[in-house]
MOPAC internal coordinates of N, CA, C and O (Angstrom, degrees):
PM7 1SCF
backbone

  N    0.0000 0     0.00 0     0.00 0    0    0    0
  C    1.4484 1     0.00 0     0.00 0    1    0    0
  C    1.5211 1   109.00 1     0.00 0    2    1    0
  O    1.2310 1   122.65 1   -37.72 1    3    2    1
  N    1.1342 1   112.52 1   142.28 1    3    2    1
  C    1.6848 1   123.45 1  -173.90 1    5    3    2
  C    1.6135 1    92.63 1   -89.76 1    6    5    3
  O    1.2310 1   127.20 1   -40.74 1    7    6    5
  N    1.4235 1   103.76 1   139.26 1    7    6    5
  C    1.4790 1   143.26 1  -171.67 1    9    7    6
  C    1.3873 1    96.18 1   -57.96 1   10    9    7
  O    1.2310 1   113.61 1   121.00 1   11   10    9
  N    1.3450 1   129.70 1   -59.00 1   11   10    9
  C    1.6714 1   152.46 1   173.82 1   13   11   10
  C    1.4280 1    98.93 1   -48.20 1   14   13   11
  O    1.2310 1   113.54 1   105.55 1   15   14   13
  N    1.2770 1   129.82 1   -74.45 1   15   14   13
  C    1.5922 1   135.86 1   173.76 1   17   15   14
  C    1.8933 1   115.72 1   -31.00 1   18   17   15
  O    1.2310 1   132.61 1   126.63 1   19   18   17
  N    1.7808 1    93.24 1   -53.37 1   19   18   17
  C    1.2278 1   100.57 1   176.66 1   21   19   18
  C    1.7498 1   133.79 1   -68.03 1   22   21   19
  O    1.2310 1   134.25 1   160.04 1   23   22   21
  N    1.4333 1    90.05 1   -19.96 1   23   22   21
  C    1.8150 1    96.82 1  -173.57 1   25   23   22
  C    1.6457 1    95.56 1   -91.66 1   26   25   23
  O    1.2310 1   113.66 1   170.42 1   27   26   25
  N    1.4204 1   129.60 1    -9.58 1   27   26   25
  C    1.9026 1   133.12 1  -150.43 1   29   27   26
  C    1.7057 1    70.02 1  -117.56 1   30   29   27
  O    1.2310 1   112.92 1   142.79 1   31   30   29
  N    1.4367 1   130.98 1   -37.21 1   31   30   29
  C    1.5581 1   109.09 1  -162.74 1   33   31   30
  C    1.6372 1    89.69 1   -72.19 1   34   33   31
  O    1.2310 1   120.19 1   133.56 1   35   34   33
  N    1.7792 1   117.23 1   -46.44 1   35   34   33
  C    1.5447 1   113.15 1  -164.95 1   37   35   34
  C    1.3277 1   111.17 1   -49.84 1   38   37   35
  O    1.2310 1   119.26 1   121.59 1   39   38   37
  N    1.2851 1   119.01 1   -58.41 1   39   38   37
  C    1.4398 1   128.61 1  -170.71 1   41   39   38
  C    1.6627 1   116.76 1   -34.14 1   42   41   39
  O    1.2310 1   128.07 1   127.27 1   43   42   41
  N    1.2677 1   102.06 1   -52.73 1   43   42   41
  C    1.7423 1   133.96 1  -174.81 1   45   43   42
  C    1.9092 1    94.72 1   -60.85 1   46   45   43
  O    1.2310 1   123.79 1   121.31 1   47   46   45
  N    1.5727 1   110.34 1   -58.69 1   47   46   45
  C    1.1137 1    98.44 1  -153.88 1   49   47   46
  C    1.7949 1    85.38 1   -71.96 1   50   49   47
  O    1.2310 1   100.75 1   144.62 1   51   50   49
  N    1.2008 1   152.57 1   -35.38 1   51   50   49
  C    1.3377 1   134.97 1  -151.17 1   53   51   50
  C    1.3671 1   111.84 1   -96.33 1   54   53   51
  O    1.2310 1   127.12 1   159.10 1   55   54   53
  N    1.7125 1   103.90 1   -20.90 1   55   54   53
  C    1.8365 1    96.50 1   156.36 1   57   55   54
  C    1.5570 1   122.20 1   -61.07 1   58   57   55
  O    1.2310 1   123.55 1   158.39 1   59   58   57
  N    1.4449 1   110.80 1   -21.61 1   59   58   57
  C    1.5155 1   116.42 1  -163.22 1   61   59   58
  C    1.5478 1   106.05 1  -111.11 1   62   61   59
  O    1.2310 1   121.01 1  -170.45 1   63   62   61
  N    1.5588 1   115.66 1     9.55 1   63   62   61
  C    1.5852 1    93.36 1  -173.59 1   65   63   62
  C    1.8952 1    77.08 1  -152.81 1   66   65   63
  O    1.2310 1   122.21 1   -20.84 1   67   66   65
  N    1.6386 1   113.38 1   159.16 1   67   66   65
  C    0.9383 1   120.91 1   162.28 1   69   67   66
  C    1.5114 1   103.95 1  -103.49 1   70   69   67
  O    1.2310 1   111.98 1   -26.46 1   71   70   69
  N    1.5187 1   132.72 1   153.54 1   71   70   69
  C    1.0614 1   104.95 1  -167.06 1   73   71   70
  C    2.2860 1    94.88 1  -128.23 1   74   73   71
  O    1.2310 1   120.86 1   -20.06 1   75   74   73
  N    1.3442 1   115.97 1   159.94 1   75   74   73
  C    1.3354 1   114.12 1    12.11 1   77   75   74
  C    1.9477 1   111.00 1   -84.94 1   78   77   75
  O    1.2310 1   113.82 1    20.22 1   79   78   77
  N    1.0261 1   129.30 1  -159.78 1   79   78   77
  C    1.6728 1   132.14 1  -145.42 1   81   79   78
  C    1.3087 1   105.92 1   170.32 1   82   81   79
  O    1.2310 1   124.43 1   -51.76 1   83   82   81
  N    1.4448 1   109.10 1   128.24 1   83   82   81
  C    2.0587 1   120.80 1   173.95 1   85   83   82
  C    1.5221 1    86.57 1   -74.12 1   86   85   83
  O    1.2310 1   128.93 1   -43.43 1   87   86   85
  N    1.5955 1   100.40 1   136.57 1   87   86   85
  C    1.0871 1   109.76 1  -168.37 1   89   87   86
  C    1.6537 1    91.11 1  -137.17 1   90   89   87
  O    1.2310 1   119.72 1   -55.77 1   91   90   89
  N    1.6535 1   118.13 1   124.23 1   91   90   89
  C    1.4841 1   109.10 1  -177.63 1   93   91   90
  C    1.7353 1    91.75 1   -88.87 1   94   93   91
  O    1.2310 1   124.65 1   -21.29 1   95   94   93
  N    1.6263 1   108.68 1   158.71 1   95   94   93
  C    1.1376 1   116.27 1   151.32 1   97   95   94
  C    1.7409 1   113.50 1  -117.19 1   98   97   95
  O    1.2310 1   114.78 1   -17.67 1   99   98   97
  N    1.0128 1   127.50 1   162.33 1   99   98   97
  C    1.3735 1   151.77 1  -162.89 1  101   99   98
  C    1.5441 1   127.72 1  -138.31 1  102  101   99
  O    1.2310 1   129.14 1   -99.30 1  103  102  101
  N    1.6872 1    99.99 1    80.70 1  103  102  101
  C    1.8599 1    91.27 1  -165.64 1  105  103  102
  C    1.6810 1    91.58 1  -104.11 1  106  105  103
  O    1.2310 1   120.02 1    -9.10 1  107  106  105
  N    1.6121 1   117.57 1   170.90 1  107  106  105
  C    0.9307 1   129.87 1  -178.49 1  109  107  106
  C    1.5271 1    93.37 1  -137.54 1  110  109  107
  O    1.2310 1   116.38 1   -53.93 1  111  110  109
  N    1.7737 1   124.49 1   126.07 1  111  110  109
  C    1.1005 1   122.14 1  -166.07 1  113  111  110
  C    1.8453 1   101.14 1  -142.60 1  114  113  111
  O    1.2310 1   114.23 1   -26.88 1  115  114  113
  N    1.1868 1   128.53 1   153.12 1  115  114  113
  C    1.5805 1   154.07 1  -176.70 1  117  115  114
  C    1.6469 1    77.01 1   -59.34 1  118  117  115
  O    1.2310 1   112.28 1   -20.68 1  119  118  117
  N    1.5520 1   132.17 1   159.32 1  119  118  117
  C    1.3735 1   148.72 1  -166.12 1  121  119  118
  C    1.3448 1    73.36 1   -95.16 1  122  121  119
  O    1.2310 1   114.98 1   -38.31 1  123  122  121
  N    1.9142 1   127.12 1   141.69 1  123  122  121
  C    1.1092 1   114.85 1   164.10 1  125  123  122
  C    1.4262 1   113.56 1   105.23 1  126  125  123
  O    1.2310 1   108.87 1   135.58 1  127  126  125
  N    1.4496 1   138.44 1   -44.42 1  127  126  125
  C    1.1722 1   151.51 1  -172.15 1  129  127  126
  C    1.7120 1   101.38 1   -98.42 1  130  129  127
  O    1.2310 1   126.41 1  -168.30 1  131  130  129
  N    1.0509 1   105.28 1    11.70 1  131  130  129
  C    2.0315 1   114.17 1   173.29 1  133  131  130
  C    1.1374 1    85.22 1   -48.64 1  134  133  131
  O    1.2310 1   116.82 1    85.14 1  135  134  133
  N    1.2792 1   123.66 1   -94.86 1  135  134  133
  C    1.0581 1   138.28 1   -92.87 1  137  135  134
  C    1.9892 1    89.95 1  -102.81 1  138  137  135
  O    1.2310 1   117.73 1   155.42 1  139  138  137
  N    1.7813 1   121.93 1   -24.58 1  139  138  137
  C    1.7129 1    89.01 1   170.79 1  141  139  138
  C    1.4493 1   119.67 1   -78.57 1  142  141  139
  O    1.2310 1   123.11 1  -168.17 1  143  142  141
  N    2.0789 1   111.65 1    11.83 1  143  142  141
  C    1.5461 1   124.77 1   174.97 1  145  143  142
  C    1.4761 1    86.41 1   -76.31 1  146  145  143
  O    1.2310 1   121.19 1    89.26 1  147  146  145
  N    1.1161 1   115.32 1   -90.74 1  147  146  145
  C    1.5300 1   118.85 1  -161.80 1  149  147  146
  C    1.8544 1   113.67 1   -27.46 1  150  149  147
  O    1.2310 1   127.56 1   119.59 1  151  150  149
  N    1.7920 1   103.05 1   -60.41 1  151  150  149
  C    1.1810 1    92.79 1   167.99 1  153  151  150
  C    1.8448 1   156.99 1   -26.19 1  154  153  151
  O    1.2310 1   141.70 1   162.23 1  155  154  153
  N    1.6030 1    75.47 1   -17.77 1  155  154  153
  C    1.6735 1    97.49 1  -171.59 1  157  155  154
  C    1.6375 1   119.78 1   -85.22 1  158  157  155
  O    1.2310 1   133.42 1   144.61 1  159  158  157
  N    1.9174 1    91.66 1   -35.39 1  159  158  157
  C    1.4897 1   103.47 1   177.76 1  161  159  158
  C    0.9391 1   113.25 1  -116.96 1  162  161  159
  O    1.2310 1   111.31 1  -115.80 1  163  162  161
  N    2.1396 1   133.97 1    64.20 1  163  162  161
  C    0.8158 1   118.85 1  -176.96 1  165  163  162
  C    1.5131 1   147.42 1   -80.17 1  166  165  163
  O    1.2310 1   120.06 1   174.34 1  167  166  165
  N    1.2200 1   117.50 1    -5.66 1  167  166  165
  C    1.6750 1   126.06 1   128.07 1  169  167  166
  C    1.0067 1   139.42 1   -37.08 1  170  169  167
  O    1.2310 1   116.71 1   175.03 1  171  170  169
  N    1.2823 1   123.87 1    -4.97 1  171  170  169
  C    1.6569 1   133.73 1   174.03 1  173  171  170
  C    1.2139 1   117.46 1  -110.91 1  174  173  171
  O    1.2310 1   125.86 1   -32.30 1  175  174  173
  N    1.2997 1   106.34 1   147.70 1  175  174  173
  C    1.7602 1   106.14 1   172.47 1  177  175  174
  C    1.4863 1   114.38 1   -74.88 1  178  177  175
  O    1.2310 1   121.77 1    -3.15 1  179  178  177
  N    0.9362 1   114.22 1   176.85 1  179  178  177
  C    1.8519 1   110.93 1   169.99 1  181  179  178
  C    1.3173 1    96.65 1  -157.20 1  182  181  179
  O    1.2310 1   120.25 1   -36.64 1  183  182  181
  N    1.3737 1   117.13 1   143.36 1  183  182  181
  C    1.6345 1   128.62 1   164.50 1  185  183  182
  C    1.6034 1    93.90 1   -91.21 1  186  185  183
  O    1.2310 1   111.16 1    -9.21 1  187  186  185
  N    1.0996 1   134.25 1   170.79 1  187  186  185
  C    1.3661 1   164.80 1   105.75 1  189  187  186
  C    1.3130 1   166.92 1   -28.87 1  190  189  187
  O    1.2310 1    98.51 1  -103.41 1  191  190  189
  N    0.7544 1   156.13 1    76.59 1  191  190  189
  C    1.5344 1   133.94 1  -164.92 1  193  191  190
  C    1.5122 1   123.79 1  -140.84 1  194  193  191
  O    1.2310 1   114.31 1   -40.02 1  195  194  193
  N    0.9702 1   128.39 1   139.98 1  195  194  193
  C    1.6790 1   131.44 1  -177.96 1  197  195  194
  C    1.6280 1   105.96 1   -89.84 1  198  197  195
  O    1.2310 1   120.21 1   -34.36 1  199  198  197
  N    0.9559 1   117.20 1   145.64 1  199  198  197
  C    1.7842 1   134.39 1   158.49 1  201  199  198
  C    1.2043 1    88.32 1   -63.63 1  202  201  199
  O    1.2310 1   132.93 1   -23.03 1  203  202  201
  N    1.6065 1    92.62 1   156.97 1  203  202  201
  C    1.3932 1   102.40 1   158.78 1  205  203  202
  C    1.2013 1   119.86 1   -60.74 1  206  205  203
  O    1.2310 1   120.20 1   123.93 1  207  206  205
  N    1.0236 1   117.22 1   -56.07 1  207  206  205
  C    1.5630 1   105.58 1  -162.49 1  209  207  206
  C    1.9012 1   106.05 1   -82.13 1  210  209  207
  O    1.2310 1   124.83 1   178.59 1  211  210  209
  N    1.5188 1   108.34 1    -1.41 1  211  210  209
  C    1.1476 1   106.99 1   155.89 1  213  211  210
  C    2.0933 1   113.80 1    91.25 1  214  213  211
  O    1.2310 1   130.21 1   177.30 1  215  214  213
  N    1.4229 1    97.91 1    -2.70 1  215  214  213
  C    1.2229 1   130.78 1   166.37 1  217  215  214
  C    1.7746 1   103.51 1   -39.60 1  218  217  215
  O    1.2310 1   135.46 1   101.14 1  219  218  217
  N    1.4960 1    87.68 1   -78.86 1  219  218  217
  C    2.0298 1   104.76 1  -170.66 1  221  219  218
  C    1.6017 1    98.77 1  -103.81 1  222  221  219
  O    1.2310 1   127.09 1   -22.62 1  223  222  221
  N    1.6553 1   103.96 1   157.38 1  223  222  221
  C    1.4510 1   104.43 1   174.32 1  225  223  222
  C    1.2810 1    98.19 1  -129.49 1  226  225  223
  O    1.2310 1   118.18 1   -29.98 1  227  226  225
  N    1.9027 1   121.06 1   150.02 1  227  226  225
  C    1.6695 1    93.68 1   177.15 1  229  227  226
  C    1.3633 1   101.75 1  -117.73 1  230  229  227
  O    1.2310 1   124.32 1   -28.37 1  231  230  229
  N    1.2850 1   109.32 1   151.63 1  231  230  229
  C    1.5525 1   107.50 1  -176.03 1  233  231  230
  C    1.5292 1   118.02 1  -120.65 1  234  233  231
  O    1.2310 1   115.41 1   -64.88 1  235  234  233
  N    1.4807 1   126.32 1   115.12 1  235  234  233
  C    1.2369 1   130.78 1  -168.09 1  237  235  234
  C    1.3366 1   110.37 1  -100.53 1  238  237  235
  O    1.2310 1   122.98 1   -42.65 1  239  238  237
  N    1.5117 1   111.90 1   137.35 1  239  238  237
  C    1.8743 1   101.67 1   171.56 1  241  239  238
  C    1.7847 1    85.19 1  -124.38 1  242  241  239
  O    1.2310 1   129.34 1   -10.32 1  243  242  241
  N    1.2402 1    99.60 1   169.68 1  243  242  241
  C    1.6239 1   132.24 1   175.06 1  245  243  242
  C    1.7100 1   112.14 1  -113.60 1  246  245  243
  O    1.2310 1   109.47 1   -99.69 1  247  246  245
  N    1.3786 1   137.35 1    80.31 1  247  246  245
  C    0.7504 1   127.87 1   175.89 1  249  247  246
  C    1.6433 1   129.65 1  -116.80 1  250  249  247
  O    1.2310 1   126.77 1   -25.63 1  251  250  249
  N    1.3131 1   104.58 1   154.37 1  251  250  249
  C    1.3588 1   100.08 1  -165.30 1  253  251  250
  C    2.2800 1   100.41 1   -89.08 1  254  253  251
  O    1.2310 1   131.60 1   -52.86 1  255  254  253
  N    1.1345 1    95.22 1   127.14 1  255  254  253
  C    1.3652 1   104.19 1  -169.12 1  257  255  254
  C    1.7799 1   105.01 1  -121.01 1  258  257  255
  O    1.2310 1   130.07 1   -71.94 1  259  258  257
  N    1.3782 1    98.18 1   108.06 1  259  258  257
  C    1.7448 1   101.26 1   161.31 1  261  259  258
  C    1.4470 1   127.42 1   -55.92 1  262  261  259
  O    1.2310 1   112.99 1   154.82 1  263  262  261
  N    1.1237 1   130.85 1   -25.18 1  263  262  261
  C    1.3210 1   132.25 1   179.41 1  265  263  262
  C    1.3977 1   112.34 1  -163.04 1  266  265  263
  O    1.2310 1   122.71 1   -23.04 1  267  266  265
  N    1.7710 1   112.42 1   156.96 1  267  266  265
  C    1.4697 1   115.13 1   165.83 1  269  267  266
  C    1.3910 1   139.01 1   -45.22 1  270  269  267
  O    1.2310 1   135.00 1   171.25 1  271  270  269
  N    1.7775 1    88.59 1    -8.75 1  271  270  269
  C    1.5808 1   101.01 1  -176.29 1  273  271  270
  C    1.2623 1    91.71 1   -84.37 1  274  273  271
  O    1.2310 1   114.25 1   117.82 1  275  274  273
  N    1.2615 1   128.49 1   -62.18 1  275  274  273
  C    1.7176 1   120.89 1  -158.36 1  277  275  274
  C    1.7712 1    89.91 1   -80.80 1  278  277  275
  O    1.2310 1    88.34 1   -82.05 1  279  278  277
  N    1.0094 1   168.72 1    97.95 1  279  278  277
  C    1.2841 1   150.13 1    26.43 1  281  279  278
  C    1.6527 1   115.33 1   -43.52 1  282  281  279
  O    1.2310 1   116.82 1   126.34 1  283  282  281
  N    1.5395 1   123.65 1   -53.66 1  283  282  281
  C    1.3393 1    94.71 1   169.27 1  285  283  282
  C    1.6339 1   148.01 1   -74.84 1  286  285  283
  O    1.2310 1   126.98 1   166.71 1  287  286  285
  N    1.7211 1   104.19 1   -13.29 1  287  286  285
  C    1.3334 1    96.14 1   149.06 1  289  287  286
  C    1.4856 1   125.91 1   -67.02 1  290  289  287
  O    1.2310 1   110.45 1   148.77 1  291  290  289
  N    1.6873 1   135.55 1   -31.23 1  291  290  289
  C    0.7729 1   116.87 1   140.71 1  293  291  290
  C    1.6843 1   137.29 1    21.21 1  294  293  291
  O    1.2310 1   133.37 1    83.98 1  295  294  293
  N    1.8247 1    91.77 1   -96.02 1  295  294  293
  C    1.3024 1   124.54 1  -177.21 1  297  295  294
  C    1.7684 1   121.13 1   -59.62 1  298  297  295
  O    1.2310 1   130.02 1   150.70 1  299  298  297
  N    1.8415 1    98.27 1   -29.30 1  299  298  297
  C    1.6332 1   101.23 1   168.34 1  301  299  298
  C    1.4175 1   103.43 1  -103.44 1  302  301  299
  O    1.2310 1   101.75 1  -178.71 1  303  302  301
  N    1.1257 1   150.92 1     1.29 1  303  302  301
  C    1.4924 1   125.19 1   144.75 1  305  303  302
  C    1.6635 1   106.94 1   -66.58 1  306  305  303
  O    1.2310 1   122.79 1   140.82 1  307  306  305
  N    1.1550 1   112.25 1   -39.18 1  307  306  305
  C    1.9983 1   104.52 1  -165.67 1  309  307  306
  C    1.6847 1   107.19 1   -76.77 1  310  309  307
  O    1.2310 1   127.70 1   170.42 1  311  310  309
  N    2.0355 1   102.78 1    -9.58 1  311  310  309
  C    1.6529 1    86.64 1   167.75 1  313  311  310
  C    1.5464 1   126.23 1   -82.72 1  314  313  311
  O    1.2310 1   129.10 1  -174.33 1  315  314  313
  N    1.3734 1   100.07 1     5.67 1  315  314  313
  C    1.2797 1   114.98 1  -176.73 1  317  315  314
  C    1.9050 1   103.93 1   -63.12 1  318  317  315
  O    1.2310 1   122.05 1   133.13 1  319  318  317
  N    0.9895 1   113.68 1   -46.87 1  319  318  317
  C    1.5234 1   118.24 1   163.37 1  321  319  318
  C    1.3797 1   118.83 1   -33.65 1  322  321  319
  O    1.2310 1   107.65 1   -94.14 1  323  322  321
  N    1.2663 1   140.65 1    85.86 1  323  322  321
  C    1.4521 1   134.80 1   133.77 1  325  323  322
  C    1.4564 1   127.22 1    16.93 1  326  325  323
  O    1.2310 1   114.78 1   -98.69 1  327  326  325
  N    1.6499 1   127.50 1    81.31 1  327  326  325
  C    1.4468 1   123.34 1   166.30 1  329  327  326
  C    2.1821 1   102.31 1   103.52 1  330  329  327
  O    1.2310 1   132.64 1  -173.88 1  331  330  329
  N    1.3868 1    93.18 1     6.12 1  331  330  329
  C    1.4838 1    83.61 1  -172.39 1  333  331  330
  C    1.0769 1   121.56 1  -103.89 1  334  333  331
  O    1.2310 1   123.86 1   -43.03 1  335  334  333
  N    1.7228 1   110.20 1   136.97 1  335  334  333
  C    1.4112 1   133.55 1   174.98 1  337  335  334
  C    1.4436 1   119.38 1   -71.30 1  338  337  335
  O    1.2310 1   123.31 1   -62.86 1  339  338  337
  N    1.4269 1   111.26 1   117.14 1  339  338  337
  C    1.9000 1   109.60 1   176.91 1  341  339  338
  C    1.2199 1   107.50 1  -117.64 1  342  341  339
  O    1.2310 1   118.13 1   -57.67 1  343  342  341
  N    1.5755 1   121.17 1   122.33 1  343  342  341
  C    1.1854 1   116.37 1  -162.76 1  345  343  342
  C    1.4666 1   108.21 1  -110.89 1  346  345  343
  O    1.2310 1   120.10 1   180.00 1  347  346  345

């Protein structure tokens, strides 16, 4: 993640959230690649879901986040995943 991206993502998230704040995340993952997402946050719940055609699954958690910092580490441990979309 670019340094520039990261200080314009902080700004955004602390105008828009008091913290700490339930913070959803939103991954988009290869059918199959769930589970080294889930693996990562295993204290969290995650919902699910299949594509239709069952290709990609997306996986949402609800987490409670103290600061803009821990949502974007967050976001760079889950890019550790292969092919994944964070929306």
């Amino acid at each position: 993640m670019d340094a520039n991206w990261i200080n314009n993502f902080r700004e955004k998230l602390d105008t828009h959230y008091a913290w700490p704040a339930l913070y959803t995340f939103k991954f988009i993952v290869r059918t199959g690649s769930e589970e080294q997402l889930l693996k990562l946050f295993p204290k969290h719940v995650a919902s699910q879901k299949a594509s239709k055609n069952g290709n990609y699954t997306s996986v949402t958690y609800s987490m409670m986040m103290p600061s803009s910092n821990a949502v974007i580490e967050v976001y760079q441990v889950a890019a550790a995943v292969e092919g994944l979309i964070a929306l």
